[in-house]
Structure formats: structure tokens, C-alpha cells
C-alpha positions in Angstrom: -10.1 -8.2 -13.4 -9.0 -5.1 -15.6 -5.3 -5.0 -14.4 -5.3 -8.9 -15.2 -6.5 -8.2 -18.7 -4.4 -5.4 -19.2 -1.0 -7.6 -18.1 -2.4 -9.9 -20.6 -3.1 -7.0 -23.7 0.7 -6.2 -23.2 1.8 -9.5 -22.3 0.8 -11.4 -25.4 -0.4 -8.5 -27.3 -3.9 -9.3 -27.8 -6.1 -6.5 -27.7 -6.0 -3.0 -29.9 -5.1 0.3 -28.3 -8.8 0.7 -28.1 -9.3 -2.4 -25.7 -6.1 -1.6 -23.9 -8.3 2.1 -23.3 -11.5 0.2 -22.2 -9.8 -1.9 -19.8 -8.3 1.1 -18.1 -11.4 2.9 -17.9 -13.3 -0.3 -17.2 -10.7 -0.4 -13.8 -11.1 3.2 -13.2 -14.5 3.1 -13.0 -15.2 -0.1 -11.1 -12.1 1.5 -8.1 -13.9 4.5 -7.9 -17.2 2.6 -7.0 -15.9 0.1 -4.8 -12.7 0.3 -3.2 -11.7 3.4 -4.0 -14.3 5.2 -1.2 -13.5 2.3 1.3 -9.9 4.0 2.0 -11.6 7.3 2.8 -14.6 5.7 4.8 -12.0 3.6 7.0 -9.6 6.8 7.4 -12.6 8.5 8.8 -14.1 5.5 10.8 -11.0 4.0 12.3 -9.6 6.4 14.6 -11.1 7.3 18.0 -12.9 10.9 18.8 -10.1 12.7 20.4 -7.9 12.0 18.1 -9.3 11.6 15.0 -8.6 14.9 12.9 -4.7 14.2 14.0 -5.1 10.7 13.1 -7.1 11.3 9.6 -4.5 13.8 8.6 -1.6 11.4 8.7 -3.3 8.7 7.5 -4.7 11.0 4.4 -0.6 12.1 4.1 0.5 8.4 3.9 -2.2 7.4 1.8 -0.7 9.9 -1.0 2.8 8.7 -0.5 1.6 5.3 -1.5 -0.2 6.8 -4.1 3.0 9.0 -4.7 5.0 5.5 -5.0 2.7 3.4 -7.3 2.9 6.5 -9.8 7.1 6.4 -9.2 7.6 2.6 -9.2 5.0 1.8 -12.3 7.5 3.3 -15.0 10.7 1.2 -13.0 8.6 -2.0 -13.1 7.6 -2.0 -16.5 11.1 -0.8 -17.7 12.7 -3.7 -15.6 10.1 -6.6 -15.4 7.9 -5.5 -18.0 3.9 -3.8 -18.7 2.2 -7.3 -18.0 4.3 -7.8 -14.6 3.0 -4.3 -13.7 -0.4 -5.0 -13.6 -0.2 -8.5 -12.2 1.3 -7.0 -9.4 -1.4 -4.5 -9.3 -4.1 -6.8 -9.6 -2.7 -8.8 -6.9 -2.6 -6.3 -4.9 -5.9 -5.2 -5.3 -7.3 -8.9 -4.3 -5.5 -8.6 -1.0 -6.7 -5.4 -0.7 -10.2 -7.0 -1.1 -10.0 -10.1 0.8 -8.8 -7.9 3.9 -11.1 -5.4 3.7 -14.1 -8.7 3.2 -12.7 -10.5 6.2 -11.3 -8.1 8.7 -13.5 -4.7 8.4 -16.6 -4.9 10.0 -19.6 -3.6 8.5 -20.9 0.4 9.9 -23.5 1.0 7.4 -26.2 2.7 10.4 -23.8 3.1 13.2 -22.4 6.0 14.8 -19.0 6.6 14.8 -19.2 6.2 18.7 -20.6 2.6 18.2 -17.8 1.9 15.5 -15.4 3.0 17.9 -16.5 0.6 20.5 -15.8 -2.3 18.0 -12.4 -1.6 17.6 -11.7 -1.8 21.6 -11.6 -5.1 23.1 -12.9 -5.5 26.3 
């Protein structure tokens, strides 16, 4: 919701600088409580025993690379396309982000990782 009221603060102009700094904040905050841990819980979750401090260390490399390339391609897109295409983007990427992570993760709250490993194998 805060990248889709940023797009709109620098789309149509509506909101003060100050607005523009709650929103940011107010997106900050809310990643860092809920999807923000979720990357580092699945990195650590996903990937099988014998392989998995292999496995988290790639993953945890191409993690920052993405990270590397939002921080590169923000600048490009709001040069070309403009601020509020910037954050749309953002904000729709953060929905499919959600909707993946509410329809295909499945829920490890009291499992071991042994357990969560046997969910990802079929039979």
C-alpha cells in the first residue's frame, strides 16, 4: 500500500515531503515485519540437510544481486518512465511476491527442518 501511495505523491503531487517520508517509513517498517524475514526463513528452510550451507550461500548471494539490481534500475526507471511508474512496479511486485508466498509456501511454524524437508519431496 505505501509504494502505491508513494507512485501516487509523485504521480499527481499530492502529498508534502513530509508524507512522501511517512510513506517510506510506513513501507519500511511494515517489509521488515512481514516479508522481509520470510526471504531469510525460506533461504534457510528450503534446501535439504546435506546441502543446505552450499545452498543458503548462493541463494543469500543472489538474493543481494536482486537487491543490487532494484538499487541500479530504480534511478533508470524513474529517469525514463518516471517516480510513480517506479513504485507501481514495486508495489506490484511486492503483491506477487505475497500471493506466492500465501498460496504456494506451506506453513513450518513447529516443525523441524527434517519434517519441512519431507514436504518438499514428493513421494
Amino acid at each position: 500500500m505505501s509504494f502505491i501511495l508513494l507512485g501516487a505523491a509523485f504521480k499527481f503531487q499530492l502529498f508534502s515531503g513530509s508524507l512522501i517520508l511517512l510513506f517510506t517509513l510506513l513501507y519500511i517498517a511494515f517489509f521488515a515485519m512481514t516479508l522481509g524475514p520470510i526471504v531469510w526463513v525460506v533461504i534457510a528452510e528450503i534446501f535439504p540437510t546435506r546441502i543446505r550451507g552450499r545452498a543458503m550461500a548462493i541463494a543469500t548471494v543472489a538474493l543481494w544481486l536482486a537487491d543490487f539490481a532494484v538499487s541500479l534500475t530504480f534511478p533508470v526507471i524513474a529517469d525514463k518512465l518516471h517516480e510513480s511508474f517506479a513504485f507501481w512496479l514495486y508495489a506490484g511486485m511486492c503483491l506477487i511476491n505475497f500471493v506466492f508466498i500465501w498460496a504456494v509456501l506451506p506453513e513450518t511454524k513447529g516443525k523441524s527442518l527434517e519434517e519441512i524437508e519431507r514436504c518438499w519431496v514428493k513421494p
